[in-house]
N, C-alpha and C positions, 0 to 999 in steps of 0.2 A: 146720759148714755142709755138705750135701747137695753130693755131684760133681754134675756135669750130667749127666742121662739120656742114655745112650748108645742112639742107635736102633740101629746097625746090627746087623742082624740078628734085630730085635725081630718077630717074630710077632702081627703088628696084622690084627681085622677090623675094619673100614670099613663103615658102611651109607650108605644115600644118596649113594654116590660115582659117579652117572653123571654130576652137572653139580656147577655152580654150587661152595661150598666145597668140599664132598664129592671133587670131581674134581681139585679144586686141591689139598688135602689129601694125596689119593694121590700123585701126582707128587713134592712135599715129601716125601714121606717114605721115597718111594721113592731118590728122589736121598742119604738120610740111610743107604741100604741096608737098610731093613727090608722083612720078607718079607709082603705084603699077600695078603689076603683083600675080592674087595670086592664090595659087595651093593647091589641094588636093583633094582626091579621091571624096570628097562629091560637085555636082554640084550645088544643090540646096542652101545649105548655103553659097557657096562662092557667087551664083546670090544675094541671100538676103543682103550679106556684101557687095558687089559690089554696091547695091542701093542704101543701106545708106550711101556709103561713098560720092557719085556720088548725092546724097538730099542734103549733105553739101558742096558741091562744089567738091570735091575730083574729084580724076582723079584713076580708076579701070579697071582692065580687067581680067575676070576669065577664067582660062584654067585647065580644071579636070586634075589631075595626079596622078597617083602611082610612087610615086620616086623608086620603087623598078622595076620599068619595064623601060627596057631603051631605047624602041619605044618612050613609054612616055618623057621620059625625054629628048628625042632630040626634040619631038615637041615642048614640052615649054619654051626649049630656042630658037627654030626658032620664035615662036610665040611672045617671048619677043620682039624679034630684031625687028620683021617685026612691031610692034604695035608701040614700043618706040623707035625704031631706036639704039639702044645699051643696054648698063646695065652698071650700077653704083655700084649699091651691091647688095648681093645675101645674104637670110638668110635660111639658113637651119634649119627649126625647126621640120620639120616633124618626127614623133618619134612612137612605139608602144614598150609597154611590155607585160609582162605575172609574174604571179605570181606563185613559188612554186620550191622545190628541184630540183635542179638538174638532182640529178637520178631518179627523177618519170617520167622527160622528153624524148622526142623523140629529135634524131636530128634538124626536122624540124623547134621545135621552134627557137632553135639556129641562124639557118639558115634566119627564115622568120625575128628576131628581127636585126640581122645583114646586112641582104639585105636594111631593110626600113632604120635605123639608122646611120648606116656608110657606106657602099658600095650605097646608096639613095644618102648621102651628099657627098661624094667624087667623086663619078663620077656626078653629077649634076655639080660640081664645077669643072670638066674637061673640061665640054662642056662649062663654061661661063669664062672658065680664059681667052682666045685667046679676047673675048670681054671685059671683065672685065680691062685689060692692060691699054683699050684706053677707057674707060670710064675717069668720073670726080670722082677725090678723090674716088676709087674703094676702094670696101672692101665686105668682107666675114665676117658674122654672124653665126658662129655656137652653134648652143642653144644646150649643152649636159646636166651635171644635177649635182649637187652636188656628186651623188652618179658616176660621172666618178672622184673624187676625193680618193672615200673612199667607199670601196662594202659594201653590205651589204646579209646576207644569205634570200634566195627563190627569190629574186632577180638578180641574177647571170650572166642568158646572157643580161638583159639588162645594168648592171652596168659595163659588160664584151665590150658592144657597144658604151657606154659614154668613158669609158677610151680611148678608140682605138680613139674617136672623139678628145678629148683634146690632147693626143700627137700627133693627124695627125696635130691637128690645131697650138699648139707650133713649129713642124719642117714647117710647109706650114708658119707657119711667116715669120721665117729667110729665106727660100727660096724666099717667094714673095716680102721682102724689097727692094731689086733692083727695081724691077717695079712697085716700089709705091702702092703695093695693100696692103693693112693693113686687118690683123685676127682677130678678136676677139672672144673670146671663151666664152658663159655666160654657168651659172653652177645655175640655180635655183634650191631651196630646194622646200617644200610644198608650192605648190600655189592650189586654186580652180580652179577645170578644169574635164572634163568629162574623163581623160587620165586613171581612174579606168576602167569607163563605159567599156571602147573599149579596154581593154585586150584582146591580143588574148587567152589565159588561165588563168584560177585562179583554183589551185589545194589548196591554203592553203591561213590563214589568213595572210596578209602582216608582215611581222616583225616589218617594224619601221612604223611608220606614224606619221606627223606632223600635232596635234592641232589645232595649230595655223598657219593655211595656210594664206597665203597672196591672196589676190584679183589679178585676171589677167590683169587686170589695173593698179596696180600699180608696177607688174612686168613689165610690156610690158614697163610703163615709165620709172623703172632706167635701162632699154635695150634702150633705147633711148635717156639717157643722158649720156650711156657708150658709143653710137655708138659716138654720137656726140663730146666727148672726146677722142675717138679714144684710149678709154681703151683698156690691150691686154685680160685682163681677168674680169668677176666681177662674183663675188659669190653673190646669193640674196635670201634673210630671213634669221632671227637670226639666227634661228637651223643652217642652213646651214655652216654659218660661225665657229662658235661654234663644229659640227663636223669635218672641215677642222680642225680647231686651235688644238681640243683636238686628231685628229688623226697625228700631227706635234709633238705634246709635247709627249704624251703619248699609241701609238698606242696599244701597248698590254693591256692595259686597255678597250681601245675600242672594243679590240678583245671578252672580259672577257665579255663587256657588253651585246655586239651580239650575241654572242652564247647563252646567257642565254636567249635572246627573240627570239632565232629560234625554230619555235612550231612544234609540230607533223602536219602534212594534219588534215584539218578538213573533220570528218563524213561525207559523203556524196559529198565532193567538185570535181569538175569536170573542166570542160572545158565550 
């Protein structure tokens, strides 16, 4: 049996850490003593998260990025290197959607949720595997979503971008087992987090939506006791679970249930 992954001191970048899990995450792990890297389009909150973590002793450095531009994304792993001298884990969390049909969409959305979600986290993770090899106990965090387990309608190309994450991340296991890099893949259901806010479209009301969300703290913690177990997968919130299990036993039910809550566009809904 596997010791527990010892963070302190681990050399981790973070993408998507200016809110929501992302932000909780850093904090976590910061408290665990590891030396962060943290990325995302927004400067200002990553400065602000960077201070608080660096008021409780923490060890931070912010470097803006768009994982979808990949200028960006070769600086922030030079920048990793050059700050921390290597990299130990990389987590991919950064992530956008959009809400609405299908066909009321343009190409682009496709394109722009696919660029930030998967082509963001695969090629970021090209340019840190050469370092990641000879890091300590390396490993890959990729945060996709309950909904790469199981789609769901008006949701389509971002649940079309979780899927394509969890199988890159299942075949990139067995590939990187030789070289010691371990995957894991988390699959959060409803958590609170501004991830509505920052759609790039909403043309209709969401179909599913979970109640009962989870606090991004207490998400960000069982990601942190799954890295530390060197779990390959975790699913996290009841529903979550509960949708996997009842899309395993019973998927044409599931199907029956979704279709009946996929609504017309609402009046007036736009972009």
């Amino acid at each position: 049996m596997l010791s527990r992954l010892n963070l302190a001191g681990a050399r981790i970048v973070l993408t998507g850490a200016s809110s929501g899990i992302g932000h909780a995450l850093a904090l976590r792990l910061a408290e665990q003593g590891a030396r962060l890297v943290l990325a995302s389009r927004n400067q200002e909150r990553l400065a602000a998260l960077a201070e608080a973590i660096s008021a409780k002793g923490g060890s931070a450095i912010v470097v803006p990025t768009d994982v979808a531009d990949p200028a960006q994304r070769t600086r922030l792993i030079e920048q990793a290197l050059a700050e921390l001298g290597g990299i130990d884990i990389l987590i991919n969390n950064a992530g956008v959607g959009a809400i609405g049909f299908f066909e009321d969409a343009d190409e682009g959305r496709l394109r722009r949720i696919m660029e930030v979600n998967f082509f963001g986290a695969t090629e970021l993770t090209r340019l840190a595997l050469p370092h990641l090899r000879h890091g300590r106990d390396p490993m890959i965090v990729n945060v996709a979503s309950v909904l790469g387990r199981r789609a769901i309608p008006t949701s389509v190309e971002y649940c079309a971008s979780k899927f394509a994450m969890v199988g890159w991340s299942e075949g990139l296991r067995a590939e990187l087992a030789r070289h010691g890099v371990h995957v894991l893949v988390v699959c959060p259901g409803g958590v609170e987090t501004e991830f509505d806010v920052h759609m790039i479209e909403r043309r209709t009301q969401p179909t599913w939506r979970d109640r009962r969300r989870m606090s991004p703290d207490r998400c960000a913690q069982l990601i942190v006791g799954a890295m530390r177990r060197r779990k390959n997968e975790v699913v996290i919130t009841t529903t979550a679970k509960l949708v996997v299990w009842l899309n395993r036993l019973s998927p044409r039910l599931l199907d029956w249930v979704l279709a009946r809550y996929a609504r017309e566009p609402a009046a007036g809904a736009g972009h």
